[in-house]
N, C-alpha and C positions, 0 to 999 in steps of 0.2 A: 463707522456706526458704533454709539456705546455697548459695551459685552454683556451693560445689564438689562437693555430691554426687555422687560417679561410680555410677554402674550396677554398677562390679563390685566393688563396697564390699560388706559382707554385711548380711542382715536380722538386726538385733538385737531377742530374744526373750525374755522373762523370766518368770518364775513363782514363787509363793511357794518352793515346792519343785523336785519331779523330776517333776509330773505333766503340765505343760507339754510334755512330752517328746510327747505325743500331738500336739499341734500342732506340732511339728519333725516330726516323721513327716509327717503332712499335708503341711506344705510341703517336705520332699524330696520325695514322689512323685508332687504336680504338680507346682513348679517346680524339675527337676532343675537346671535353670544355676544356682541361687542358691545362693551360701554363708548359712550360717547362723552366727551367734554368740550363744549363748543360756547365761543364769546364772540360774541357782538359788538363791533364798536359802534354803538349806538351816539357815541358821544362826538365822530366824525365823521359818520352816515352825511351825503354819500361819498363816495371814494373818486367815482365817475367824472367828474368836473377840475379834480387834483393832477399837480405834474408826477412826472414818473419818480423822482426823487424823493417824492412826499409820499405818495404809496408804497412804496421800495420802506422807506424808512416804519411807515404802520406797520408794515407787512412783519418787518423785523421784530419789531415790538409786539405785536399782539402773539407772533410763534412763540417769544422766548414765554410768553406767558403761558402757552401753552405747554411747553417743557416745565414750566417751574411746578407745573399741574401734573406732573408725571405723562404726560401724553407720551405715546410709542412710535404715534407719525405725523405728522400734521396735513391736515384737507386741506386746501386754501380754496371756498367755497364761495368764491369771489370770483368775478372773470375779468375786474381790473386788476384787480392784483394778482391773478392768475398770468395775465398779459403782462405785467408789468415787475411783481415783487416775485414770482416763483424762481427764476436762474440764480438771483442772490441768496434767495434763503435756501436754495440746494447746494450754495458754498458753504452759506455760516455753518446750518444746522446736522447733528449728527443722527440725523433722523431720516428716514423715508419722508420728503416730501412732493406731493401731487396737486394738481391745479384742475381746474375742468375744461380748459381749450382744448388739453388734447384727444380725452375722452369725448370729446363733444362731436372734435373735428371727423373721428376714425368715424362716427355716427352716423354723418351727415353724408361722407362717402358712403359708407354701406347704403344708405337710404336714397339716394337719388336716382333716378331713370334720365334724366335728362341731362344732366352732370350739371345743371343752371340751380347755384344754390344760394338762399338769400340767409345775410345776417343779422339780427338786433342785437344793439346791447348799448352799454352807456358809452356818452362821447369818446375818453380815454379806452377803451377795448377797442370801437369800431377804430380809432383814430392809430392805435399801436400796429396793425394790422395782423394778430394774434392770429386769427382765425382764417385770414386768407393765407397765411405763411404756412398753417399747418395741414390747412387743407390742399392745399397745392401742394406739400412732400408728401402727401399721399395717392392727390390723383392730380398730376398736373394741366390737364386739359379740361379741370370744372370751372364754371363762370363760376365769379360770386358778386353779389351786388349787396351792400348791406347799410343800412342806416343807421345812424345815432338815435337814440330815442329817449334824450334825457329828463321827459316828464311825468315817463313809465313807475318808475323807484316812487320820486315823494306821492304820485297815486296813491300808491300800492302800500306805502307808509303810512300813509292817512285811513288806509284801511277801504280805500273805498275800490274794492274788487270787481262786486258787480254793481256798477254803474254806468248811466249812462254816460257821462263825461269821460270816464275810461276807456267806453267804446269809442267815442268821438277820435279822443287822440289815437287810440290802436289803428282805426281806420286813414287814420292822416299819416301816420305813419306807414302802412302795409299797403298801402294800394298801391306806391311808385313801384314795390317791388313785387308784386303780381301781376303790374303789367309786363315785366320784364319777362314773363312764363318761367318763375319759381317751382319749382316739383317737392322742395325740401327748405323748411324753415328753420334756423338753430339756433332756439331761443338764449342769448350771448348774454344770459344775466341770471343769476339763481334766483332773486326775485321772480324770475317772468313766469315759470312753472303756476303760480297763483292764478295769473291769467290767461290759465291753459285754455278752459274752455271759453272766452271772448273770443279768443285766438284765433280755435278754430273755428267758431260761429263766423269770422271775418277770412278767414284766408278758403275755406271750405275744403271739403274730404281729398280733394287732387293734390291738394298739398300737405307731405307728412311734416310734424311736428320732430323735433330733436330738443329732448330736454336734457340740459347737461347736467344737473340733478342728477338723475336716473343713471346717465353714464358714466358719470364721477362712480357713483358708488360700483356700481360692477367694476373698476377698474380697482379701485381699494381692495376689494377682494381679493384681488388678481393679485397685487402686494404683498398682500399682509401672505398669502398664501407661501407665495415666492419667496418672502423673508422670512417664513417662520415664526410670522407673528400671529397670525391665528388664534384668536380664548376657544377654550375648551370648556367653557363655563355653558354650559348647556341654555338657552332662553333667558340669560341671565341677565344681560345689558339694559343699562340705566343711561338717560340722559341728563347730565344738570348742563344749564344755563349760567353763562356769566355776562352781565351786558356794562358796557366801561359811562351807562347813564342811562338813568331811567326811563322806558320803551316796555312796561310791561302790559300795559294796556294792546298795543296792537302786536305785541309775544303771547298776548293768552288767543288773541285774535286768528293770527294765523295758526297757531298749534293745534287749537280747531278746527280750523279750516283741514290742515292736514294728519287730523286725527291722532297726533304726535303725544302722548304722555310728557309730560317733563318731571324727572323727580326734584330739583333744587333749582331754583331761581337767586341768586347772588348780583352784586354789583361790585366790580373789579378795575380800579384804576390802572393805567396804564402806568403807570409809575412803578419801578421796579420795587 
């Protein structure tokens, strides 16, 4: 790890797109001292559909850009590229970095009574088996049953939240895996947190929700504490925005949604 990281450098954050933004929320409203700097590749949204080699390679590319930003650790607020780009960029990069599968997975254990735990998320995550690997080194006798749900993201993109055709697809999607008697749902996409409450209107109160948002960020904590990266910058943290193509329309959309400030909205090629 470099000797110069300071504390009050920001957490750099990244996501195929603007769904990410659910874990920038997460981490302002536990850790209000951190700044955050977080880009979007908006320009090859989505990621889900890509081979591992072509994720592996973004994943690369959108980190260094977040070092070149002074970031102190990098989030990767993705759960394809979390499944797919996190063990390479824990080679390259001389930074603290974190993924949300595994925060997800420890979650999803905690939370279940009947160890039958179902997963969403885009075809490349269900498909890498991210989440049944990690959730089996933790409790090896839990089902998991999880489906691809790849028309979740461009919804959610197009901004249309609450809708009906949202619900249509959520329910075409989530009902094979409620008949399977799910007890614990883990929502396998940082987008999906948006469509928290469909969610639960469709899966209903017997089944707890696992937003890996939420548990990304408690785990950054846990980091930053452990490495001594901590701001001491009392309520101080700022977000800026970087997106590698224009997406500010449904960035102002969801920041709303999730009551998010952003102080700087920029456009940043990926191009070194």
């Amino acid at each position: 790890m470099p000797t110069n990281l300071s504390p009050e450098s920001p957490i750099g954050v990244f996501d195929s797109g603007i769904g990410g933004l659910t874990v920038a929320a997460s981490l302002r409203r536990l850790l209000p001292n951190e700044s955050i700097l977080y880009i979007g590749d908006t320009a090859r949204v989505p990621y889900g559909g890509k081979s591992r080699e072509t994720v592996e390679r973004y994943s690369i590319e959108i980190g260094n850009m977040l070092l070149r930003g002074g970031a102190k650790m990098v989030v990767v607020a993705c759960n394809t590229a979390s499944a797919l780009g996190v063990p390479r960029m824990k080679e390259v990069f001389g930074v603290p970095v974190l993924g949300v599968v595994d925060p997800g997975a420890q979650a999803a254990v905690d939370s279940t009574k009947n160890k039958t735990i179902g997963v969403i998320g885009t075809r490349a995550t269900i498909a890498s088996g991210a989440y049944e690997k990690a959730i089996h080194a933790l409790e090896p006798s839990a089902t998991i049953h999880s489906a691809p749900c790849p028309l979740l993201v461009p919804l959610i993109e197009e901004g249309l939240i609450e809708d009906s055709v949202t619900d249509q697809m959520l329910a075409r999607y989530l009902d094979p895996l409620l008949s399977k008697g799910i007890d614990t749902l883990v929502l396998g996409c940082t987008h999906y947190p948006l469509l928290k409450n469909a969610i639960a209107r469709i899966v209903g109160p017997a089944v707890s929700l696992v937003d890996s948002a939420e548990n990304c960020a408690r785990a950054v904590g846990l980091l930053l504490t452990d490495s001594g990266l901590s701001s001491s910058q009392k309520d101080s943290g700022q977000l800026e925005v970087a997106l590698t193509d224009s997406a500010e329309g449904f960035l102002r959309t969801a920041a709303k949604a999730l009551e998010l400030p952003i102080s700087k909205i920029s456009l940043q090629s990926t191009r070194a």
